[in-house]
C-alpha positions in Angstrom: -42.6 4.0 -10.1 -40.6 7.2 -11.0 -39.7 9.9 -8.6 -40.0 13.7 -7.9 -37.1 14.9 -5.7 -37.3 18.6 -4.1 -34.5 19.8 -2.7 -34.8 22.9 -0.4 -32.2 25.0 1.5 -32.9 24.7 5.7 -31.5 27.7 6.4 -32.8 31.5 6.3 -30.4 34.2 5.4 -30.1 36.7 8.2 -32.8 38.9 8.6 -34.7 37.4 6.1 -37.0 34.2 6.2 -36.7 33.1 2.5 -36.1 29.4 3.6 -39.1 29.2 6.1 -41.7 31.4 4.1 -40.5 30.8 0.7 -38.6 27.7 -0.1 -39.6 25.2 2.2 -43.0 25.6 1.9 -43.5 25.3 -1.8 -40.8 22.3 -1.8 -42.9 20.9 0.2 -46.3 21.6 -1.8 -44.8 21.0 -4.7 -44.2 17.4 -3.6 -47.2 17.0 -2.4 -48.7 18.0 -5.8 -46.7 15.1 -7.5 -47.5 12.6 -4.7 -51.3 13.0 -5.6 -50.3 12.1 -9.0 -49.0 9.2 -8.6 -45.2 9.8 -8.0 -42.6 8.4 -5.2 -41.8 12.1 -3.7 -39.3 13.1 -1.5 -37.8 16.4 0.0 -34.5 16.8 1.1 -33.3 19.6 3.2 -29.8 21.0 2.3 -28.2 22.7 5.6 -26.9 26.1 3.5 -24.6 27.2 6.3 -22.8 23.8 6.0 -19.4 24.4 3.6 -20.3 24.1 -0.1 -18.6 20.7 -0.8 -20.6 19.5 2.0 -23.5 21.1 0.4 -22.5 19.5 -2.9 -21.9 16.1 -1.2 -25.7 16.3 0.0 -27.0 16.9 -3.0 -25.4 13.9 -4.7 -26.2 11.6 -1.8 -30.3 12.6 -2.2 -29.6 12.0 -5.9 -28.5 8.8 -5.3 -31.2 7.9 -3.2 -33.7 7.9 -6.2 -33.8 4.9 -8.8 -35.9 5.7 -11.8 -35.8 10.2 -11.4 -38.6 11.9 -13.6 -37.7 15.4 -12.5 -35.7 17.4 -10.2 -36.5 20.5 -8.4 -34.4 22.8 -6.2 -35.6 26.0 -4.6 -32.9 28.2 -3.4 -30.9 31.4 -3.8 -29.4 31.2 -7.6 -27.3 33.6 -9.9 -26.1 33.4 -13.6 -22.8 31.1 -12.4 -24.3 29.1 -9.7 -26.8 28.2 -6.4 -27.1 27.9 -3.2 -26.5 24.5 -2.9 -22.9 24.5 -3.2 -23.1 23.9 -6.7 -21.0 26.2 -9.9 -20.9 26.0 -12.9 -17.6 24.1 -13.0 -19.4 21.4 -10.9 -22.1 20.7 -13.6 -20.3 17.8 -15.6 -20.2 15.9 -12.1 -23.8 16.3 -11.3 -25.0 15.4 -14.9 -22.9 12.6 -14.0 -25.1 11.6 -11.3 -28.2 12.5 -12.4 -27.6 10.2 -15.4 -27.3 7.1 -13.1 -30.8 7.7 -12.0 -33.0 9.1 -14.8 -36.3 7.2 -15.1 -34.9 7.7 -18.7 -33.8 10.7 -21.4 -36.4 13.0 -20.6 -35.4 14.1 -17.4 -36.9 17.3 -16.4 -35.2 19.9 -13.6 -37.4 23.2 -12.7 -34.4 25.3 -10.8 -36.8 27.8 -8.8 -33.9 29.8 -8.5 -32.9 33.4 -9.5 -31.1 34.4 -12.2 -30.1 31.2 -13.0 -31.5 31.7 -17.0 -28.9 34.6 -16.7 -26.4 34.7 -19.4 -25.5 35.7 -22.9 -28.4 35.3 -26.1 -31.2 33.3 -24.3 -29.3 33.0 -21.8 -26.3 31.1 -23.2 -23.4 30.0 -21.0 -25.4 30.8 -17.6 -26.3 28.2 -15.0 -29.2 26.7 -16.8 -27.6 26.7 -19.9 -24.5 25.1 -18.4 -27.0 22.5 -17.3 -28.7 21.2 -19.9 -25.5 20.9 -22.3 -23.8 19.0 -19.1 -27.1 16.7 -19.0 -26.7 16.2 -23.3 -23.1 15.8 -22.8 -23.6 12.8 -20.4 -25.9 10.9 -22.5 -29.3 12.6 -21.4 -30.3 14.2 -24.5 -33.9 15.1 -24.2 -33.7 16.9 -21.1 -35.3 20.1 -19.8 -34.1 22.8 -17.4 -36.3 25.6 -16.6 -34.7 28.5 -14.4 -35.6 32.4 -13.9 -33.5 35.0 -15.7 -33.9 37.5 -12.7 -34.8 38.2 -8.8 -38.0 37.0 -7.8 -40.3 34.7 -6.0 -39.2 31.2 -5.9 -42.3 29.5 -7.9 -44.2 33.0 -8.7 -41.7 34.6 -10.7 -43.0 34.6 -14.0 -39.3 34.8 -16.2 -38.7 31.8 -16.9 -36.6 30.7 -19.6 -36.7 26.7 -21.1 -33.3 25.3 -21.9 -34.3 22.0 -23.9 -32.1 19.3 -25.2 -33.0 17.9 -28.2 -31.1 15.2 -29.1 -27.6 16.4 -29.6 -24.9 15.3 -27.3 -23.4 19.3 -27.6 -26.6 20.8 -25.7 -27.5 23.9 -27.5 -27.2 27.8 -27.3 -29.2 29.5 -25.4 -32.8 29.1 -24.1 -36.2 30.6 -24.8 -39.2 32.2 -22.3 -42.0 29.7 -21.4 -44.9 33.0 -22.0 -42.3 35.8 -23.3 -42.5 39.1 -21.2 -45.2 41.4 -22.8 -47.1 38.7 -25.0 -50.9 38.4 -25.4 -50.2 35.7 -23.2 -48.6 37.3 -20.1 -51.2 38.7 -17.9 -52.7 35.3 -17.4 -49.6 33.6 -17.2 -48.8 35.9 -14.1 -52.0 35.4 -12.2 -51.7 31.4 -13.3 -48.5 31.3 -11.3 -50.8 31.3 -8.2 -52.2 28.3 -8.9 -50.4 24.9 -9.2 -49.3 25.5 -12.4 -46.5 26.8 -11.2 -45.6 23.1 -10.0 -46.8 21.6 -13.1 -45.0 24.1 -15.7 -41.8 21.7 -15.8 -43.9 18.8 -17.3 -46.0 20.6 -19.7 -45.0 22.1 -23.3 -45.2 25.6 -23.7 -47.8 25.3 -26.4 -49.7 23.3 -24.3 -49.1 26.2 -21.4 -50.3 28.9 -23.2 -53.1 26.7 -24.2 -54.1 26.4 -20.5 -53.8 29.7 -20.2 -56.3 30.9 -22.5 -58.5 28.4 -21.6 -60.4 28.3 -17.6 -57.5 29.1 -15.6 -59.1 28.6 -11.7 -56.8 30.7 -9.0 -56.5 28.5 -5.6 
């Protein structure tokens, strides 16, 4: 059977209740969406006032708990260079690393609902995503996808995302491209779809076949 994995920071930032209202809670539906179709699930809480190498360590060990891994999600605080979890992007080749130990097989999808982690230069080149899916090429997984917001936002609502897609060569590529580009015929819909559970679905879809959703019966929930 192949696996979701969520991974969710514990912790909320002072003042603020991001991890209780925001990331824990959709981790958590967003497993369950998965679960109803048919996948092992799993959450894993990452303690974010633990050092980052601890934070890192976690991350690996949850990784490692998984044998045949379809796709990845993490919900946490992000930026262009890095996350929350402990994790820069000078730790990427060690987590592609990982990740390629447990891949159900090359077409291993991770959904960062992160921000700002589709930050960068053209499309987003050399930011966090980027990083990520040429790391994930240049261990072997060559068809992979990484899907990660290019700015501040809710954690699965945030319509900016940007697809960094390997496809087939071992060097990644350059840059990325928006799932529903900013201002399209296409946007309005693909705002209001974001409340239903597209937005845990998104990662495993093409974006033709998301824009075809979206102009067809889109049903808010």
């Amino acid at each position: 059977m192949e696996e979701v994995l969520a991974l969710t920071v514990t912790r909320d930032k002072k003042g603020k209740r991001d991890a209780t209202r925001a990331f824990i809670p959709e981790a958590r539906k967003f497993a369950e969406h998965w679960e109803a179709q048919g996948y092992k699930t799993q959450v894993v809480g990452i303690d974010n006032r633990d050092t980052t190498c601890h934070r890192r360590t976690e991350v690996i060990n949850a990784i490692k708990s998984t044998r045949k891994l379809r796709h990845l999600a993490i919900f946490a605080h992000g930026w262009r260079t890095g996350i929350q979890m402990g994790f820069r992007i000078g730790h990427l080749r060690a987590l592609a690393r990982q990740l390629d130990k447990v891949a159900a097989d090359e077409a291993l999808i991770v959904s960062l609902y992160c921000c700002s982690t589709a930050q960068g230069g053209p499309g987003g080149d050399n930011g966090f995503g980027d990083e990520l899916r040429d790391a994930l090429c240049g261990v072997g997984i060559d068809h992979c996808r990484v899907d990660a917001h290019t700015n501040k936002g809710h954690t699965t609502r945030n319509p900016h995302v940007r697809r960094f897609e390997g496809t087939g060569s071992p060097f990644g590529g350059t840059g990325g491209s928006f799932l529903v580009a900013p201002r399209s015929k296409s946007w309005k819909l693909w705002r209001s779809a974001l409340r239903t559970d597209l937005r845990f679905r998104f990662g495993q879809m093409t974006a033709t076949e998301i824009v075809e959703e979206l102009h067809g019966a889109v049903h808010i929930v």
